[in-house]
N, C-alpha and C positions, 0 to 999 in steps of 0.2 A: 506922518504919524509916528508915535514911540511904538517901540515895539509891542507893550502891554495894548495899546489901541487899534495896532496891527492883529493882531490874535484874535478882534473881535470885527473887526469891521472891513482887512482887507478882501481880497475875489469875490465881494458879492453885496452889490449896494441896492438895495431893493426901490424899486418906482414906484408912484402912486400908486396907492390901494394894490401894490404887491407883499405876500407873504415878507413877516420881520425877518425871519431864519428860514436861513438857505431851506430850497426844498429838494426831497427827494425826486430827481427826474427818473420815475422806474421804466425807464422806456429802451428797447435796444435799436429802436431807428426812428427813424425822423421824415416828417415829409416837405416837398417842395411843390413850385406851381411850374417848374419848366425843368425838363430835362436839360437842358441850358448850363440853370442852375447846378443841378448837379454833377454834371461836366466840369463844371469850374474847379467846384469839390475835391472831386477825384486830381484833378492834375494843380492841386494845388495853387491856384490860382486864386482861390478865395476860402476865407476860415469860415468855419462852421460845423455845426454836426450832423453827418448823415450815417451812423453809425457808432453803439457805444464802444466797438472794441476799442475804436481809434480816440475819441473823445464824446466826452457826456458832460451834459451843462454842471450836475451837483460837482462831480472828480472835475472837471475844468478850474471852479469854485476854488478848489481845496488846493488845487497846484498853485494858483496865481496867490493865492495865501502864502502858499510854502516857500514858493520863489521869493517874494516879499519879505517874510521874516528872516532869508539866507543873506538878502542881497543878489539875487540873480537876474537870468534874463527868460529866463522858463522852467518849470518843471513838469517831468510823466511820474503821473503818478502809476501805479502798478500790483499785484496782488499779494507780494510778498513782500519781505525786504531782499532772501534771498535772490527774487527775480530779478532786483532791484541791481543788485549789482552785477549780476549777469549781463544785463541789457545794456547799464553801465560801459562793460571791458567792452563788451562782445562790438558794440556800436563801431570800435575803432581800429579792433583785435581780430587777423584772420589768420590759416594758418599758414604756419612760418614765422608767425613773430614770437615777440618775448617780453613781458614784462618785470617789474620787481615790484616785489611783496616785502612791509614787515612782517618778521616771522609772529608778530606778536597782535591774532586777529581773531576770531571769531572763528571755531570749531568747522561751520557748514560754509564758514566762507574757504577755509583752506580745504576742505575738501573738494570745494568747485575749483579753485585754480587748481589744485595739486594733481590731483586725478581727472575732472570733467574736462578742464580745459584740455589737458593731456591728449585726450582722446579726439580735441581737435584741432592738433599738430597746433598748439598755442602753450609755450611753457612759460615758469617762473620760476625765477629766481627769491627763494626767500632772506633777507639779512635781519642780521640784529637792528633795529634801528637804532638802538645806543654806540653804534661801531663810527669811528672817525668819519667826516666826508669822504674825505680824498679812499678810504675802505670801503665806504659805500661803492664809490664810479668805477670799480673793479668789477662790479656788476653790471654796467651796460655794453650791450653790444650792439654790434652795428642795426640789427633787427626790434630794438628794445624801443617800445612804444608807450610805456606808461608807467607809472611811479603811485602805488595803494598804502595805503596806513592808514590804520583809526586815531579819531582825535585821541578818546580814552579806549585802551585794548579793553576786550572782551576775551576769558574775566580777568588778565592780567592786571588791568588799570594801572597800564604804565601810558604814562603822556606824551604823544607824538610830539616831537621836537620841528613844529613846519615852517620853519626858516631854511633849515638845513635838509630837508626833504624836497622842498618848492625849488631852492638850490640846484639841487642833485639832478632834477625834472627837468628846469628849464634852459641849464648850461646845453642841454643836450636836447632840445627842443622838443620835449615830449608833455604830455599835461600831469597832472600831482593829483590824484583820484584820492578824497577822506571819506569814510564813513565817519560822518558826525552822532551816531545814535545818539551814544549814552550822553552826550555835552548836552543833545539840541544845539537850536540857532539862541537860543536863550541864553543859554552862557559861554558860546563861542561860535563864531563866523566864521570857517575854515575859509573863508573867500577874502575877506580881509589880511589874512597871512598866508597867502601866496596859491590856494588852490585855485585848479578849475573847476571840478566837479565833484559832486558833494553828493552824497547817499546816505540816506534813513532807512532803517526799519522801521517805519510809522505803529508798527505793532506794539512797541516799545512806550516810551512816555509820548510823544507827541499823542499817540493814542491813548494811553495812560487808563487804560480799564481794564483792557486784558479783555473786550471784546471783539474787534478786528484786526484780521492779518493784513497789513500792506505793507507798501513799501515806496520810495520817490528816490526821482534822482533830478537833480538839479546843474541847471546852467549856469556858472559866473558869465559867460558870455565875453571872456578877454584871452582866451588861445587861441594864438596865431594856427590854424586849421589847413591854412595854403599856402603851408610852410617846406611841402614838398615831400609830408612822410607821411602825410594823411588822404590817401585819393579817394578814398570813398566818399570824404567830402569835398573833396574840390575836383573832383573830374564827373561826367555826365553820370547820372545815376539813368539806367533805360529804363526802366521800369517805371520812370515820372517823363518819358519821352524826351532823357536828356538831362533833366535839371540839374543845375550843379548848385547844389546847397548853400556854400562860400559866396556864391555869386547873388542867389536871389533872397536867402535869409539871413547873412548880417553874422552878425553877433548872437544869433539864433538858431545858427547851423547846425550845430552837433545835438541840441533837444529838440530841434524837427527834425530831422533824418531817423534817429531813437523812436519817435514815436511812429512817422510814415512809413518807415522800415522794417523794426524790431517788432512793433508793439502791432503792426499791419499783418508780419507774416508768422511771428509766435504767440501772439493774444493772450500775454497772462494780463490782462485787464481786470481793476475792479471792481467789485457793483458798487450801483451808484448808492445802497444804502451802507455799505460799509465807509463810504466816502462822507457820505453824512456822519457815520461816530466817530473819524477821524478831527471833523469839524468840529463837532462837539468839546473833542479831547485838544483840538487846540486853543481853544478861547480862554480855556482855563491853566494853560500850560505855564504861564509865569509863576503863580500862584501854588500849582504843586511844584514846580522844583523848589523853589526857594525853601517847601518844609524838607521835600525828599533832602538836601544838603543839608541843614537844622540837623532833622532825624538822621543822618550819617554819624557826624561828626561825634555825636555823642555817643553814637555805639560805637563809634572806633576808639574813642579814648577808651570806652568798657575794656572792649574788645584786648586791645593791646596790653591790658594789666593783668589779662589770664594767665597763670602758668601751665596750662595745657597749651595753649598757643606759641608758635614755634616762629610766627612772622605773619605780620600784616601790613598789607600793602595799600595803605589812602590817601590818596596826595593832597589831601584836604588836610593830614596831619603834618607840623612843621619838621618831623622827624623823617618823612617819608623822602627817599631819593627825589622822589617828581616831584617834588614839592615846589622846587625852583620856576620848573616848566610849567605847573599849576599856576603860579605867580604870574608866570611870563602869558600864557594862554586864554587863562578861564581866571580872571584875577578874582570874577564876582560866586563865583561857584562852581561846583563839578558834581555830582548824582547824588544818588542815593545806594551806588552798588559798593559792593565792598569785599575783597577775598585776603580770606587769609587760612594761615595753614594749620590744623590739629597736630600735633608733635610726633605723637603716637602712631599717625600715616591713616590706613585707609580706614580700616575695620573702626578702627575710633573715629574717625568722620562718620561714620555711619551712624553709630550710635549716637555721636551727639545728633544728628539730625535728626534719628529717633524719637527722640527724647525734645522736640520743638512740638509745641500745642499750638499756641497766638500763628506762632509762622509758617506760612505753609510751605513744605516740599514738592515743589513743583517745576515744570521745566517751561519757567519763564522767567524774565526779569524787566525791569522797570516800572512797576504797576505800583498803582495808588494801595496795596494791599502787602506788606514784608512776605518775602519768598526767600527759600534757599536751595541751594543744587549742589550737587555733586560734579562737576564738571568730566573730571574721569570717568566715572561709570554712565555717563548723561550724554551731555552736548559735544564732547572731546572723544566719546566713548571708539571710535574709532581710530585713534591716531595710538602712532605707538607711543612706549615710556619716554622714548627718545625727543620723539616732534610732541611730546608732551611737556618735558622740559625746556625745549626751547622756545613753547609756546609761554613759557613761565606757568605751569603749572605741574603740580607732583601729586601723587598718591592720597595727600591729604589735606588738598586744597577745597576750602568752600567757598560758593559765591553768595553772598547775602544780599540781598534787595530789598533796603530798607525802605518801606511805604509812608504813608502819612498819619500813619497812626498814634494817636499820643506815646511819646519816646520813653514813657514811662511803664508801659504796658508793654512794648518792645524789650525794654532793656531787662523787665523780672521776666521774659519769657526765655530771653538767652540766659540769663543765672543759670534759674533751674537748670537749663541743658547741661550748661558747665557744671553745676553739682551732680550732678547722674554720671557725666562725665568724670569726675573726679574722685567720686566717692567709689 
C-alpha cells in the first residue's frame, strides 16, 4: 500500500459483519479458558492480551499502523512522548554508561538526559551536531552506547544531518536513536537514512488535534543487538526464566524487551481511547501536512520581511542554512512550525504575542489550530542563558505553529501584531 492508504487501512482490517473503524477495546484484562493459556502468555510464549498495561487490541491497532508508516518491525506505543523516549534510552542505558546528544532538542527532553538520567549514574555528552565527524568521535567513550538527534530540532528547526550521525553511531557499534516528531513518517523515514530507532510525540501532528497525549517508539529491526555491548538483550533475562531476546525475537528484540520489561515494570501505558484519537489523527495525517507546509511557507516569506525581526530560521526557505539538508532529507516537505527572533529581545516578544487574536498562546505545537510560545519563559524555562543558546535559542526567540487555517487569515493576524509591535 502507498503510504496515504496506509494511514487508513493499516493494523486493523475488519471481518465479516465486524465494526468499519477500529474499536475502542475499554477493557484492562482479558479472559481465557485454561490457565495453560495464560501460562504461555506470561512467559512469552504466545502473543496475545491478558492485560492492557502490557498490550490492548485498540493501541496494538495504532502501533502496527505506526510501525507501517516508519518502515519497522514493531512499535509501543506509550502515554506520552516524553515517556516515549525514556523507555526508548532506558531499554539499552544502565548506569555506567554514556551516551551523545545533539545539543539542539527538545527543552523536556534535555532536561531528562541532562539532570533525570544524571541521577541514574547514566550521562551525556551534548555536541553541536553541525561540528565535523571526526569533532564529533571525540565524544565517544569506551562506555558510549547510543547516538540521539531530532530529524527537525524543537524549536530550533535546524535539520539533522543523518548520514553523518548514523556514521558516527555505527563505526562504533552503537544504534542512532531520532525523534522524528515534527517531519512524521510522512515526510521522512529516519530508517531509510541510517537510524534504528525512531520516537514520536504522537501528541503532536500524528495526533494533530491537540486532544491526546502519547507518545511511540519504533523498531527498524536491523541493529546488530549481539554485538557484545548490548547484554540486556542478548544474555538470559530471569525474569522471563532465561529468555534471551536476540535469540527467540529476531529482528524484534529490542521492541519486545521495551514493552515485556519497561512498559511491564513502569506502566506509562495508554488508554485505549486515546489510542483511538490517535487513529483518528492518523488517517488524516497526509492531508494536514501538506497544508501545515503550504501554511508555513508563506508566513515565513511574511515573516522574514519584518523589520522587527532580527532572523528566521525555515528550511523550507531557500535562504535558510538547512536548507540543503531539507533538500537532501524531507525533499517533499518539512511542518508547519517556525521560530524566529524579535530584535528588541524578550519584553517585545512578549508583547508581540500579546497582541496575537486568530493565534493562540499556548504551550503546544503541531496542531491543526496556529499557536505560538515563548520558548524561554515556557518550555526551555528551565535551562540557563547559556544551554539556552546552545540550544539555538535567545531571549527573543518565538515558536509559531502554523495550523491549517486559510493563510490568509493567519497572515492579517501576524500584521496586526507587527504593527502594535512597531507602532
Amino acid at each position: 500500500m502507498e503510504f496515504e492508504t496506509k494511514c487508513l487501512h493499516a493494523g486493523y482490517t475488519p471481518g465479516n459483519g465486524d465494526p468499519r473503524v477500529l474499536p475502542i477495546v475499554q477493557s484492562t484484562t482479558y479472559t481465557y479458558d485454561s490457565t495453560e493459556s495464560i501460562g504461555k502468555l506470561f512467559d512469552l510464549e504466545e502473543s496475545g492480551f491478558f492485560y492492557t498495561r502490557l498490550a490492548n487490541p485498540t493501541t496494538s491497532a495504532v502501533e502496527e499502523k505506526l510501525a507501517a508508516l516508519e518502515g519497522g518491525v514493531g512499535a509501543l506505543c506509550t502515554a506520552s512522548g516524553q515517556s516515549a523516549t525514556f523507555y526508548a534510552l532506558l531499554n539499552i542505558l544502565e548506569s555506567g554508561d554514556h551516551f551523545i546528544s545533539s545539543s539542539y532538542i527538545y527543552g523536556g527532553t534535555y532536561n531528562l538526559f541532562a539532570h533525570t538520567f544524571k541521577k541514574m549514574g547514566i550521562d551525556v555528552t551534548f555536541v553541536d551536531q553541525f561540528a565535523p565527524l571526526e569533532e564529533l568521535k571525540k565524544a565517544i567513550r569506551p562506555n558510549t552506547k547510543a547516538v540521539f538527534g531530532e530529524t527537525i530540532a524543537n524549536p530550533a528547526m535546524h535539520v539533522l544531518d543523518f548520514a553523518k550521525f548514523a556514521q558516527l553511531a555505527h563505526e562504533h557499534k552503537i544504534p542512532f536513536f531520532v525523534d522524528n516528531t515534527f517531519a512524521t513518517p510522512y515526510f521522512c523515514q529516519p530508517f531509510q537514512h541510517g537510524a534504528d530507532i525512531v520516537i514520536h510525540s504522537t501528541t503532536k501532528y500524528l495526533d494533530g488535534h491537540a486532544v491526546a497525549t502519547g507518545g511511540v517508539i519504533i523498531d527498524g529491526g536491523r541493529f546488530d543487538w549481539a554485538n557484545g555491548k548490548f547484554p540486556q538483550l542478548a544474555e538470559p533475562d530471569e525474569t522471563y526464566h532465561g529468555i534471551v531476546y536476540t535469540e527467540t525475537f529476531g529482528k524484534a528484540a529490542y521492541i519486545t524487551k521495551a514493552r515485556v520489561q519497561l512498559m511491564r515494570d513502569l506502566g506509562a501505558t495508554p488508554a485505549p481511547q486515546n489510542s483511538f484519537y490517535l487513529n483518528l489523527g492518523l488517517e488524516t495525517l497526509p492531508l494536514r501536512m501538506d497544508r501545515h507546509y503550504e501554511n508555513a511557507l508563506k508566513v515565513a516569506e511574511f515573516i522574514q520581511n519584518q523589520p522587527s525581526v532580527a532572523q528566521i530560521t525555515y528550511p523550507g526557505l531557500p535562504e535558510d542554512p538547512n536548507f540543503a539538508l531539507k533538500e537532501r532529507y524531507l525533499p517533499n516537505g518539512l511542518c508547519g512550525v517556525i521560530t524566529f527572533e524579535i530584535a528588541a529581545g524578550r519584553a517585545a516578544a512578549a508583547k508581540w504575542l500579546d497582541a496575537l487574536d486568530l493565534v493562540s498562546l499556548e504551550v503546544h505545537v503541531a496542531d491543526i489550530r496556529t499557536c505560538a510560545l515563548h520558548p524561554a519563559t515556557s518550555t526551555h524555562r528551565q535551562m540557563s542563558d547559556e544551554e539556552l543558546l546552545a540550544a539555538g535559542i535567545s531571549p527573543g526567540t518565538i515558536r509559531l505553529s502554523c495550523g491549517i487555517e486559510n493563510s490568509a487569515d493567519i497572515l492579517s493576524d501576524l500584521a496586526q501584531a507587527f504593527q502594535k509591535l512597531e507602532g
